[in-house]
C-alpha positions, -999 to +999 in steps of 0.1 A: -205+138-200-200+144-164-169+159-149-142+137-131-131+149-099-101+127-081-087+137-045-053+133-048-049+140-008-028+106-002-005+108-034+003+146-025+014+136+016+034+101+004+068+110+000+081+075+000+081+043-021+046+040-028+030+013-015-001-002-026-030+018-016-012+048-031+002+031-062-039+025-069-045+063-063-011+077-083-023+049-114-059+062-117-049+097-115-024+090-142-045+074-161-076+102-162-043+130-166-041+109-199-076+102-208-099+121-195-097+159-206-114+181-183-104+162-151-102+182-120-078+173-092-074+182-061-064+174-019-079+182+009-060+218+029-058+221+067-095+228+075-109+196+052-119+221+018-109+203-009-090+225-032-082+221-068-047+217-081-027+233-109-020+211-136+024+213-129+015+204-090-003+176-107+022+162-127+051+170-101+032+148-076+024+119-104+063+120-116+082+090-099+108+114-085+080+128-060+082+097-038+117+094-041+121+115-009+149+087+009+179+068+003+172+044-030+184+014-010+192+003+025+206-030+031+209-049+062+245-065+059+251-035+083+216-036+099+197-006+107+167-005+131+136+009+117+135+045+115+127+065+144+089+081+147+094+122+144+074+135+171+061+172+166+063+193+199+024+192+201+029+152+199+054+154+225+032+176+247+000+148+243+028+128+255+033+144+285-003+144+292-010+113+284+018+100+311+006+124+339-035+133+331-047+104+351-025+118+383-038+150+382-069+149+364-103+138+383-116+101+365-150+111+353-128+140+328-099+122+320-114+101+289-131+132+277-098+152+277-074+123+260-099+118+235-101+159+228-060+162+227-063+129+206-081+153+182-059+183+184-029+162+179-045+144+143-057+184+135-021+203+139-006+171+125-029+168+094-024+211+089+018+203+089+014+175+069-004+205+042+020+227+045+045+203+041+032+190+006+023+228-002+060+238-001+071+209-023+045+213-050+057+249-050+092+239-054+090+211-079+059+223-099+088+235-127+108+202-127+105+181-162+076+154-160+074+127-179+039+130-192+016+134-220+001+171-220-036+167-219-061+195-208-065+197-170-093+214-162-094+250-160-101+252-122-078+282-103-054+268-086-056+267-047-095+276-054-123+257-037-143+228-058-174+230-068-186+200-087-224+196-099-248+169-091-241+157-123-201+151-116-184+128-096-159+127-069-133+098-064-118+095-033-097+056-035-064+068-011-058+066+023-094+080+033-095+069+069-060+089+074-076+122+060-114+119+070-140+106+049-161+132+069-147+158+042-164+140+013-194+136+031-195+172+039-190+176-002-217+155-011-241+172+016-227+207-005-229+198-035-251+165-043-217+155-061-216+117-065-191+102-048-173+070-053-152+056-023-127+023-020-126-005-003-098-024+002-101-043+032-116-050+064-085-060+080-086-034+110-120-045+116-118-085+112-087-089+121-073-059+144-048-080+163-027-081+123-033-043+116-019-006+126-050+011+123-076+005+154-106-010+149-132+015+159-118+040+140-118+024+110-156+012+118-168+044+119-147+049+085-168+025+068-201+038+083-192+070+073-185+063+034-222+039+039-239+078+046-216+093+015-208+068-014-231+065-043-207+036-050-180+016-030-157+000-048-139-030-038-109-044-048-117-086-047-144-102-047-132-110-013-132-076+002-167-067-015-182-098+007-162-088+038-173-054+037-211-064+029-212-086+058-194-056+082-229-038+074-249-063+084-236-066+118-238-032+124-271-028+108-261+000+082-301+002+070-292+014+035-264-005+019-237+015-010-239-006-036-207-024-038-187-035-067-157-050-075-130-039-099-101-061-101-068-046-094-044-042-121-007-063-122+021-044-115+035-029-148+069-054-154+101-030-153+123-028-185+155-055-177+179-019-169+213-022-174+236-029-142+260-004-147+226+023-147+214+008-112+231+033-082+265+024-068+246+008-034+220-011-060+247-025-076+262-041-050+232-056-035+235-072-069+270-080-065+264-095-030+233-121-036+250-133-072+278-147-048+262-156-026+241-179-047+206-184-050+178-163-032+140-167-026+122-134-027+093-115-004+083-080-015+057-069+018+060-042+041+078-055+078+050-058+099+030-087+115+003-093+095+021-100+066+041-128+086+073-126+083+075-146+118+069-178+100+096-176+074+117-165+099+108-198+116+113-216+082+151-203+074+163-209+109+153-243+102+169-244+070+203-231+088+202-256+110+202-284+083+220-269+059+243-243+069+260-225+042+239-241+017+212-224+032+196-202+005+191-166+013+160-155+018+155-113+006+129-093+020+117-061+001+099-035+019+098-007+045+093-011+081+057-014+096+038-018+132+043-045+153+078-057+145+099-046+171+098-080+186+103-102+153+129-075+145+149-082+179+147-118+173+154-119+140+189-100+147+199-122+176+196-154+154+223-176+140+210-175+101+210-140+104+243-138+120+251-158+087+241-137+063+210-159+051+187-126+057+189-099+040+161-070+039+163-045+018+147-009+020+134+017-004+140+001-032+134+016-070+116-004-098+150-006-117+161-027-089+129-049-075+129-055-116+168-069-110+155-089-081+124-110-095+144-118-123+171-129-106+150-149-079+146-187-078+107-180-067+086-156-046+072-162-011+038-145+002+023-159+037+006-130+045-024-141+074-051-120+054-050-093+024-074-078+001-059-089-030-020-094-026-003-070-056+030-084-048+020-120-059+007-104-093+034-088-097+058-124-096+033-139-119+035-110-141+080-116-143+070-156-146+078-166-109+060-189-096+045-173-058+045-200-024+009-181-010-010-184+018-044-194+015-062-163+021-092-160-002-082-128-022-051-143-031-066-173-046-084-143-066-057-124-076-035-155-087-058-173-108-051-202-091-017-208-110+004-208-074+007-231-044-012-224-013-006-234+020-027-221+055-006-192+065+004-208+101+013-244+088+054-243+096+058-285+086+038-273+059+058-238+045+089-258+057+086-287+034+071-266+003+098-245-001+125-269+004+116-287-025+112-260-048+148-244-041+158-280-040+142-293-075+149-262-106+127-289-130+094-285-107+104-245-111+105-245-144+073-263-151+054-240-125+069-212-143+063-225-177+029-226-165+023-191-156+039-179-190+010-204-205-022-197-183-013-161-163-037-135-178-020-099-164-044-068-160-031-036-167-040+000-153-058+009-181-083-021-180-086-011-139-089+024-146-117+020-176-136-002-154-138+018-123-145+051-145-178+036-162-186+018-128-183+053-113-207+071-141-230+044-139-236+053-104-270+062-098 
């Protein structure tokens, strides 16, 4: 049977709350560290060789306390802007260019040279960024890991890969932040097969809603076209998306594409209160008297629209006043919020307490808060499948979704679902379910009845015999 080779680049550099590129990467990998004896991991160093990884770096990365790197929980009764950008001094020197090139570089050169420092800065960035996750692995590689001991392969640590023709390489993190080039440069090497992901097309459909920049992220896909023996996709939705991409741009031979369902978030064991953190348990203590809450668990950052229910609760103030439910928002800061962010802060229902976000947040907790919710919220403008929703179905909440195709995939159907840009529409729809707890309870009874969850292992088996089956 062939070998199993996973890059483990984006779960080795995340030192945060995983979000849900990564949680698909850190999953799999757990998964094959499990399952599939003889499986050889490995990240990508400074000058793009990917290089294998001892079995402790392994499970020190996999082990929950790796992206535990920041506070547990940050609250915004005492709100906190998001969290200054660390610029390294090469950074702050393209900076400096950047500001004066054009005044004392001719016009014809100046494109040239901001696109070459734009290089320099991603290269010394990418070789900290190494380092950085070297010198952790190093230190943690003895901590106690909560895993299984299964046979890693016996690959050197720190040595080069060499995978056969008859192996293959899965690279499913944050490829476009690390270089597909480097697995294309592996294939060309070693005639490897190579399976690469697709989540979404966002950046390229939509790149008014997304961080990364479109052309970038073109030449991403184009790339993994000249590499992948198989692209997976994620929804049905994405798979289509990403087809029609390569039409416009007339890729002349197509990856084949296929889609592997994503997997519902695993539902948290109920933990004890008095076992949560002192700061967790008084995010507790606060939204229990302050009465009943609605719930959205999505980074802060404009696509996911966070505009709208802000436009939805001051509304709700307004009418109601006190009686105004609170509305909780899980998840770290993104791009393209600064404005939202200033507005939200200068408004009268946040000035009330009606808002309250909530930041780096453990499972123990976010278990704590679906439970405790009356139902999620998710009017994201576009996604690729929409974990978060799963994950509500999977604790028996009924979701409020927008009406984006891949969430109508990845609910089943079972939840509500309303354009994401209709306010009379948002407005109205959640009104009456925090006003009527029967309508609740029959939505929810109907999840409990009719919601089929996926787990990991179902995702993982699936994408492992779609991978061997590559041709």
């Amino acid at each position: 049977m062939s070998r199993i080779y996973i890059d483990l680049t984006t779960s080795v550099r995340w030192r945060r709350p995983p979000v849900g590129i990564v949680r698909v990467e850190r999953e799999f990998a757990r998964h094959c560290l499990e399952h599939e004896a003889g499986t050889v991991f490995c990240n990508i160093d400074a000058t793009g060789i990917y290089r294998a990884m001892s079995t402790e770096s392994v499970r020190a990365v996999l082990d929950d306390a790796w992206c535990r790197g920041e506070p547990t929980v940050a609250v915004s009764a005492e709100p906190v802007p998001p969290p200054p950008l660390s610029r390294t001094r090469m950074q702050r020197a393209f900076d400096w260019a950047a500001a004066w090139g054009p005044k004392v570089v001719p016009a014809a050169a100046y494109p040239l040279l901001r696109d070459l420092g734009r290089v320099l800065v991603d290269h010394h960035g990418a070789w900290l960024r190494h380092r950085e996750s070297k010198r952790a692995m190093r230190a943690q590689a003895t901590a106690a890991v909560v895993l299984p001991e299964p046979a890693v392969a016996a690959v050197p640590d720190d040595a080069p890969i060499e995978p056969t023709r008859d192996d293959v390489f899965v690279s499913i993190g944050l490829q476009w932040h690390h270089g597909a080039i480097h697995a294309w440069n592996l294939k060309q090497r070693t005639g490897v097969r190579v399976v690469e992901a697709c989540y979404d097309t966002i950046p390229i459909d939509y790149p008014e809603y997304a961080g990364s920049a479109k052309q970038p992220f073109a030449e991403h896909f184009v790339c993994i076209a000249h590499t992948a023996d198989l692209v997976f996709a994620i929804s049905n939705t994405s798979s289509v998306d990403l087809a029609r991409f390569y039409e416009r741009v007339s890729v002349l031979e197509q990856p084949p594409i296929r889609t592997v369902y994503l997997a519902t978030p695993d539902v948290h064991a109920d933990a004890a209160v008095d076992a949560l953190a002192d700061d967790e348990r008084n995010v507790l203590t606060r939204l229990a008297r302050d009465g009943e809450y609605v719930l959205y668990v999505s980074s802060f950052e404009v696509r996911k629209n966070h505009r709208l229910l802000l436009q939805v609760w001051k509304d709700l103030y307004r009418e109601r006043g006190e009686a105004c439910p609170l509305l909780v928002v899980v998840g770290m800061f993104g791009w393209g919020v600064n404005d939202l962010w200033a507005e939200m802060q200068a408004s009268e229902v946040w000035a009330a307490g009606k808002i309250v976000l909530l930041h780096h947040v453990s499972d123990a907790l976010l278990a704590h808060l679906y439970r405790g919710c009356a139902f999620t919220v998710f009017p994201s403008v576009y996604e690729g499948w929409g974990l978060a929703a799963t994950e509500s179905l999977a604790y028996g909440k009924l979701a409020i979704v927008s009406d984006a195709p891949a969430l109508q995939e990845a609910t089943q159907g079972l939840c509500p679902a309303l354009h994401p840009f209709d306010f009379p529409g948002w407005r109205e729809m959640i009104a009456r379910y925090v006003d009527d707890g029967s309508l609740r309870a029959e939505a929810e009874a109907r999840i409990r009845a009719t919601y089929v969850p996926r787990h990991w292992r179902d995702f993982s088996i699936e994408l492992l015999a779609a991978a061997r089956g590559a041709p």
